[in-house]
TIMI-184959 format. One record per residue (C-alpha): residue number from 1; x, y, z. Coordinates in Angstrom, 3 decimals. Each point is the difference from the previous one (the first is absolute). Layout:
N
> NUM  X  Y  Z
...
END
This chain:
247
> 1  -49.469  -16.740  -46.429
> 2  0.021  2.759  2.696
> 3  0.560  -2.562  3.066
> 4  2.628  -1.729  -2.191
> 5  2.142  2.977  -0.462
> 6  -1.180  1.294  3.725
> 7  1.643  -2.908  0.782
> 8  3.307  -0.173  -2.133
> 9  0.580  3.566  2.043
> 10  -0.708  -1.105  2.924
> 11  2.416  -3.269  -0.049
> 12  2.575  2.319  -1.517
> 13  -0.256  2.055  3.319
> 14  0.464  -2.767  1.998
> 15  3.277  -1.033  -1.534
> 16  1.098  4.092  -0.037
> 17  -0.863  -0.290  3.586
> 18  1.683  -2.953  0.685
> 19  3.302  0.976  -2.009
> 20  0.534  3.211  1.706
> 21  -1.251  -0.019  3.910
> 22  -0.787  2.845  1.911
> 23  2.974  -0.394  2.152
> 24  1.736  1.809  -3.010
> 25  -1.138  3.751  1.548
> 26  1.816  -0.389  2.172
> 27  3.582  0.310  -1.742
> 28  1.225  3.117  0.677
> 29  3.227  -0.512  -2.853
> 30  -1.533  -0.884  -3.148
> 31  3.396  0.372  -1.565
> 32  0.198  -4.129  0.430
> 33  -3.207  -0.589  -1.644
> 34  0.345  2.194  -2.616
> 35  3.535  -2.220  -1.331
> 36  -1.899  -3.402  0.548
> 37  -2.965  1.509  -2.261
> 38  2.945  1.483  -3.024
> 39  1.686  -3.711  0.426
> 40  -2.765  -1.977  0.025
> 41  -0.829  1.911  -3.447
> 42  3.547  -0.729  -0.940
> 43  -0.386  -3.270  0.067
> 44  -3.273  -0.034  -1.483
> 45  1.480  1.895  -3.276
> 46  2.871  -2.360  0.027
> 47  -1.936  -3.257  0.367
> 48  -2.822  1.290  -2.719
> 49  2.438  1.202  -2.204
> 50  2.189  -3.588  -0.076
> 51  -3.494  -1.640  -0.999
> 52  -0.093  2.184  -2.665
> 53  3.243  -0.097  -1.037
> 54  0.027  -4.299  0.168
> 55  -3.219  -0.112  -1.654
> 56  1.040  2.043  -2.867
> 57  3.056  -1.664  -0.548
> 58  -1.741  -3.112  -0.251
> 59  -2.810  0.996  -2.466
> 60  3.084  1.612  -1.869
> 61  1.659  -3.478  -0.293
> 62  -3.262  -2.115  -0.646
> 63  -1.673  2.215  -2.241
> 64  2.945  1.147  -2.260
> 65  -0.495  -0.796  -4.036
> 66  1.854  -3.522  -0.662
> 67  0.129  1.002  -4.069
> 68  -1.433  2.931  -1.702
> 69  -2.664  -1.938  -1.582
> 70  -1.502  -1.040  3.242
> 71  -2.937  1.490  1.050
> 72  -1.383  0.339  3.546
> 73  -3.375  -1.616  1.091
> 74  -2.762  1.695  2.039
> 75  -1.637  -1.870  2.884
> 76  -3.799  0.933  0.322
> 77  -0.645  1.236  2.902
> 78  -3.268  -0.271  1.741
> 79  -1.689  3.351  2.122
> 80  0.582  -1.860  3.094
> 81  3.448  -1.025  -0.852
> 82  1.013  3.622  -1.108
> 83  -1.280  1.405  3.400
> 84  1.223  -2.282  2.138
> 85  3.797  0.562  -1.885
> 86  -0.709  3.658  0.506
> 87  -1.526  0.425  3.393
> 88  2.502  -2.728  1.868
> 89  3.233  1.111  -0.432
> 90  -1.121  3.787  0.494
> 91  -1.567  -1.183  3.130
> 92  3.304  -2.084  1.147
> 93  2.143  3.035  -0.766
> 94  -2.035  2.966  1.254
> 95  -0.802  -1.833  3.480
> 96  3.056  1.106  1.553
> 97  -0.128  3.085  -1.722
> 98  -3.774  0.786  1.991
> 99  1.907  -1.745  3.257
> 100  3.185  2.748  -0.109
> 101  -2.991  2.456  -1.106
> 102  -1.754  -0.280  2.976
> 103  3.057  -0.177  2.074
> 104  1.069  3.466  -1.243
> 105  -3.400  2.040  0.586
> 106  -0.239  -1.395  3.594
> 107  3.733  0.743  0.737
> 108  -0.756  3.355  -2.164
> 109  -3.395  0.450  3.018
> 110  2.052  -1.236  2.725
> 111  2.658  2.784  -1.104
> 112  -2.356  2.914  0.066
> 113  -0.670  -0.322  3.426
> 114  1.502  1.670  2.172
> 115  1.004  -1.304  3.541
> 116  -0.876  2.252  2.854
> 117  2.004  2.429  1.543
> 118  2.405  0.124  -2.718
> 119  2.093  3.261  -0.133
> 120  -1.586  2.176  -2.556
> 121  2.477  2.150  -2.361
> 122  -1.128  2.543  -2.991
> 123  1.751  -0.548  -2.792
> 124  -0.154  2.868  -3.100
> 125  1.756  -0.939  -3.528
> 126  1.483  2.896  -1.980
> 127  2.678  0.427  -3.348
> 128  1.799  -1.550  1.400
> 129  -0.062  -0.524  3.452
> 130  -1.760  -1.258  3.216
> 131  -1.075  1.617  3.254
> 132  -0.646  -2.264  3.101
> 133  -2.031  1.876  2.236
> 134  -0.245  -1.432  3.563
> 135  -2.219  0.387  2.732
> 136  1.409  2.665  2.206
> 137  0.312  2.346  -2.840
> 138  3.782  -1.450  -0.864
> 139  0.313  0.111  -4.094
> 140  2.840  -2.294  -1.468
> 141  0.561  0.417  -3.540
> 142  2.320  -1.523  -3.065
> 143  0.594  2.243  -2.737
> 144  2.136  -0.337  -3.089
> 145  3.554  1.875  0.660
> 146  1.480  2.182  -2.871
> 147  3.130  1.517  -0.492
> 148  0.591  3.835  -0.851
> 149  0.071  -1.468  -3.972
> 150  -3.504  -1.944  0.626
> 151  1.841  -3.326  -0.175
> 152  -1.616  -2.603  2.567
> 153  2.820  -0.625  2.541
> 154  -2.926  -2.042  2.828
> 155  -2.690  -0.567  1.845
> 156  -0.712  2.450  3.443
> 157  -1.404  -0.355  2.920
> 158  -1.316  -3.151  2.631
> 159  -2.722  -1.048  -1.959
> 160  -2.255  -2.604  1.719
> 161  1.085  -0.711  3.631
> 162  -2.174  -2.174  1.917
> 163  -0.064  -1.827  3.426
> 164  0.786  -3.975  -0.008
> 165  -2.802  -2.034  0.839
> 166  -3.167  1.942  -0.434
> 167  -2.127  0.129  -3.428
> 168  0.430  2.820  -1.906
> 169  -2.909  1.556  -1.955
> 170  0.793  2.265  -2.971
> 171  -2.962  2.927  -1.020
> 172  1.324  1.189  -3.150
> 173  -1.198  2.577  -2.637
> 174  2.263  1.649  -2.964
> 175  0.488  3.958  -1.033
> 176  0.097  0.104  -2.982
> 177  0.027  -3.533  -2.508
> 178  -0.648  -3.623  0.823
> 179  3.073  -1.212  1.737
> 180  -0.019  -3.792  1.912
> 181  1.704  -1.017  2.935
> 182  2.216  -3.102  0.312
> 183  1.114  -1.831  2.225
> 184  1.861  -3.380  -1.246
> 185  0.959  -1.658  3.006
> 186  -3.309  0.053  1.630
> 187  -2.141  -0.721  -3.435
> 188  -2.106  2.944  0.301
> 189  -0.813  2.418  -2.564
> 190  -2.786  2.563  -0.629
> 191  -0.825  3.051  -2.288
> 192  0.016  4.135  1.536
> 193  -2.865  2.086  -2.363
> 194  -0.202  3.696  0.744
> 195  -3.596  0.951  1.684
> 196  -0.073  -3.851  1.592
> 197  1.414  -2.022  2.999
> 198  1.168  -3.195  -0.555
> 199  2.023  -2.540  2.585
> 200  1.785  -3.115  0.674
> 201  1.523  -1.247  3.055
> 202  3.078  -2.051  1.062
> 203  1.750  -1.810  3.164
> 204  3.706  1.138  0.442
> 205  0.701  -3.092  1.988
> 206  4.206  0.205  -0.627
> 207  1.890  3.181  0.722
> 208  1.918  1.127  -3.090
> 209  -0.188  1.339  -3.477
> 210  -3.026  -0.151  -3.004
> 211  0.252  1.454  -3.247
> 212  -3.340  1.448  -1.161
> 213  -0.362  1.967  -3.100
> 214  -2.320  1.276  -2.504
> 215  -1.558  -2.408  -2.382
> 216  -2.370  2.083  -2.244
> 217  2.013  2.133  -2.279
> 218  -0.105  3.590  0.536
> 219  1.916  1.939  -1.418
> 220  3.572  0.991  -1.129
> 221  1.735  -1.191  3.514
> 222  -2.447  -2.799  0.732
> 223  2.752  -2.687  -0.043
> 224  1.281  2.160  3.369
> 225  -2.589  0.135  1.973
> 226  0.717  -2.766  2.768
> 227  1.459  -0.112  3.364
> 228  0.606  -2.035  3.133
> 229  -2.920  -1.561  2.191
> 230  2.613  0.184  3.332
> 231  -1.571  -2.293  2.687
> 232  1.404  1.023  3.359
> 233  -0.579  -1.773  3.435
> 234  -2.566  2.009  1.978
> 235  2.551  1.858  2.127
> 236  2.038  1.413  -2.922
> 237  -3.009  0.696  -1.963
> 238  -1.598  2.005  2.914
> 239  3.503  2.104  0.050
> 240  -0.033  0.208  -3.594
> 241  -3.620  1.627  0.243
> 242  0.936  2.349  3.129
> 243  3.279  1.194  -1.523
> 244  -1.577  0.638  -3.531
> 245  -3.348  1.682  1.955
> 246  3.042  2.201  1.741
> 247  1.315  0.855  -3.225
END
C-alpha cells in the first residue's frame, strides 16, 4: 500500500514537473501569468457550469411526473456501481481544478522571489495614508487632503515613483491597524501588520501611471487611501529623487 501511494506521488510530480518547467523563474513580469491562470479558471467555471446546467435540464425533462398517479422507480445500485458514479465524475471535474491549483502555488513561489538587485523601497501604512521611504533618506508620501470644514477635497503628494526597467521590491509594515497594499495593474497584493515586515515585488517595465490602493478596510477614510505608482524613465526619476532630496 505504501509503494502504491509512494508511487501515485511520485507520478503526480512528474506531470507537475512537466506542466510547469523551470524555465518559468525566470519571468521577471508575472503580471501575464497571473491573467492566463484567472482565464484558464474562467473557462473552467464556464465549461463546468454548462455541464451542469445541460445535465439538469435534461434530468428535468426525462424525469418529470407524466400523471400524478405515476410513481417513480428505483434502480438498485450495486457498491461498485455507486462508487464508481461517485468517484468518476468528481475525478473528471476536480482534475483541472488540482492542474490550475498547482499552477497558482508555483506562480504564487515564483512570485515571492525576488530578483536580484532590485531597488528596495520601505513602505509604512497609516489612517489613511502611505509613506514611500527611499534609499537616500528621500520620504514620498500620499495623504488624504481636507478642507478647513473636514470635507475630503484629494489625495497629496507623489506617492510611489519608481525608475522604468528595474524590479522594485516593497518592505512594508503598518502603524497602527492591518492595512494591504494594491496594486491592480501589476496583480500584486499583500497585507502590512504592525510589529511585522511583509513584501512583494514588481517590474515597472512601461513608464506611466498605476493606481494602488488599500484593500483591507481600515477605518472611516479607508475607501481614500490610494495613489499613483508614477513610473518615470531613469533620467527623470533620478531628477525627481535629487530635486525632492533638495527639498
Amino acid at each position: 500500500m505504501r509503494i502504491k501511494a509512494f508511487s501515485v506521488i511520485a507520478g503526480a510530480a512528474a506531470v507537475l514537473a512537466l506542466a510547469f518547467p523551470g524555465d518559468a523563474l525566470a519571468l521577471n513580469d508575472h503580471t501575464p501569468e497571473w491573467d492566463k491562470v484567472w482565464m484558464h479558471l474562467l473557462i473552467d467555471v464556464g465549461v463546468i457550469g454548462a455541464i451542469f446546467l445541460v445535465v439538469s435540464i435534461y434530468f428535468l425533462l426525462a424525469y418529470t411526473r407524466k400523471s400524478e398517479d405515476e410513481v417513480g422507480k428505483l434502480k438498485q445500485m450495486s457498491f461498485g456501481n455507486s462508487l464508481a458514479w461517485a468517484l468518476i465524475p468528481a475525478f473528471i471535474f476536480m482534475a483541472d481544478d488540482f492542474y490550475l491549483a498547482a499552477q497558482g502555488w508555483k506562480l504564487w513561489n515564483d512570485q515571492r522571489r525576488v530578483p536580484e538587485g532590485a531597488y528596495e523601497i520601505q513602505v509604512t501604512g497609516r489612517m489613511w495614508g502611505w509613506d514611500f521611504a527611499y534609499p537616500n533618506g528621500v520620504i514620498s508620501s500620499s495623504d488624504v487632503e481636507y478642507d478647513d470644514s473636514g470635507k475630503v477635497t484629494g489625495i497629496d503628494g507623489d506617492g510611489l515613483v519608481v525608475a522604468q526597467g528595474k524590479p522594485v521590491v516593497l518592505r512594508m509594515s503598518s502603524t497602527d491597524v492591518v492595512h494591504s497594499f494594491f496594486i491592480p495593474d501589476f496583480r500584486i497584493k499583500e497585507d502590512l501588520m504592525p510589529g511585522r515586515i511583509t513584501y512583494l515585488w514588481f517590474n515597472p517595465k512601461d513608464a506611466g501611471k498605476h493606481v494602488y490602493t488599500c484593500t483591507e478596510y481600515c477605518g472611516i477614510d479607508h475607501s481614500r487611501m490610494y495613489g499613483n505608482v508614477t513610473i518615470l524613465p531613469q533620467a527623470e526619476f533620478d531628477a525627481w529623487l535629487a530635486s525632492q532630496d533638495e527639498g
